[in-house]
C-alpha positions as CSV (number, residue, x, y, z in Angstrom):
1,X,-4.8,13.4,-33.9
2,X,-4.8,10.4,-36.2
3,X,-8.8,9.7,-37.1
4,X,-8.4,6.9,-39.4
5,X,-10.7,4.3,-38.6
6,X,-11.5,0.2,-39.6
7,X,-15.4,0.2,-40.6
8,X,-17.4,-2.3,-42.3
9,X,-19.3,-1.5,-45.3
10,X,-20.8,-2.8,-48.3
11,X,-19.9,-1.5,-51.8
12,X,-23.4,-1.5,-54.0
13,X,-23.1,-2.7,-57.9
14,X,-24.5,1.1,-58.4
15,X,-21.4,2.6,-56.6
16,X,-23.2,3.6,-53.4
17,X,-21.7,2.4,-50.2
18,X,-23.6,1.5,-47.0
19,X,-21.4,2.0,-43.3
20,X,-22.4,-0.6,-40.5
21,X,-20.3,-0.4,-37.9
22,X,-16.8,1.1,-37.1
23,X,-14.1,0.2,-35.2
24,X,-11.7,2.7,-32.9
25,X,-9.7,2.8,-30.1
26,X,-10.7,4.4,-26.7
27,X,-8.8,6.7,-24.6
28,X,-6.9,3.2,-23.2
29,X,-5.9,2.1,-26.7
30,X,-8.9,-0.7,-26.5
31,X,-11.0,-1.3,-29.6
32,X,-14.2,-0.7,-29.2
33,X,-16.8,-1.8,-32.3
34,X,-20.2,0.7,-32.6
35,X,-23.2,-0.4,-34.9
36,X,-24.5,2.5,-37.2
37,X,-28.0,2.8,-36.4
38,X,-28.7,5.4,-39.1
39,X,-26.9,7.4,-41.6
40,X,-27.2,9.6,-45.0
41,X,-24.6,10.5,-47.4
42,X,-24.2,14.0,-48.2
43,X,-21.3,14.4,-50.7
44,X,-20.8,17.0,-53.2
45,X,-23.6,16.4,-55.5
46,X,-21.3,15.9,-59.3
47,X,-21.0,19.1,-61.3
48,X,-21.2,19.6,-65.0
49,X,-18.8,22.5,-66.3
50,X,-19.4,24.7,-69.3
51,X,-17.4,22.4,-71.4
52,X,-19.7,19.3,-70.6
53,X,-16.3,17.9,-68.0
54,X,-18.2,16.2,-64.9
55,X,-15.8,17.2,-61.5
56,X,-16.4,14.9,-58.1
57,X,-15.0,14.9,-55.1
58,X,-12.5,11.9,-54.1
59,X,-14.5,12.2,-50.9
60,X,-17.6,10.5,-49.5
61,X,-19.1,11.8,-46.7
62,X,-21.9,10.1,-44.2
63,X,-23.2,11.8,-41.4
64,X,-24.4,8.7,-38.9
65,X,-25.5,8.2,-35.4
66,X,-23.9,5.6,-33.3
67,X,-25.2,4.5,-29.8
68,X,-22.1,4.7,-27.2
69,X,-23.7,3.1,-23.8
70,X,-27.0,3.7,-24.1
71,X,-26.3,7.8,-25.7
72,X,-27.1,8.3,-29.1
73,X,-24.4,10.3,-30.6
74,X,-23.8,11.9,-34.0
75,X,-20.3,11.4,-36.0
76,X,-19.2,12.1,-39.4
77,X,-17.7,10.1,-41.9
78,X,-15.3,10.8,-44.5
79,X,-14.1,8.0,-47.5
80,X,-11.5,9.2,-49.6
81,X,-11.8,7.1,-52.4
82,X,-8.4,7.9,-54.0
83,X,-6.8,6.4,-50.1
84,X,-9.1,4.1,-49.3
85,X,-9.2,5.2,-46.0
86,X,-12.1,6.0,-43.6
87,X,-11.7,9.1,-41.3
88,X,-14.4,9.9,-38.1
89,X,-14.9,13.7,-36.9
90,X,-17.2,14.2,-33.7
């Protein structure tokens, strides 16, 4: 299953980003566009090795709710930073 999807975000001067709404396609290959009515990042906080080296993660991750005719659902977002690419798990 390919979960790429288009969402629209904006990148903060402090390097935080804020998702708005994403784009996929329904079972009949439509696009279908969903506001993000809430969200809150929880990436791997940065760790600090013995040796004073600082290791992230390459991912972001957002855990959101969306509103899909009238339901309030939760998904989970992924940015890969190294890609570029957005990825949505249910």
């Amino acid at each position: 299953m390919n979960n790429t999807i288009d969402v629209i975000c904006q990148h903060c001067r402090d390097g935080s980003i804020i998702p708005f709404k994403i784009r996929l396609q329904d079972d009949e290959q439509v696009y279908q566009t969903y506001n993000i009515r809430s969200y809150k990042e929880t990436s791997a906080p940065k760790v600090t090795l013995p040796n004073e080296a600082i290791v992230t993660s390459n991912i972001k991750r957002f855990d959101c709710t969306i509103e899909v005719f009238g339901v309030v659902k939760r998904v989970v977002l992924h940015y890969n930073k190294s890609q570029t690419t957005w990825n949505i798990y249910y």
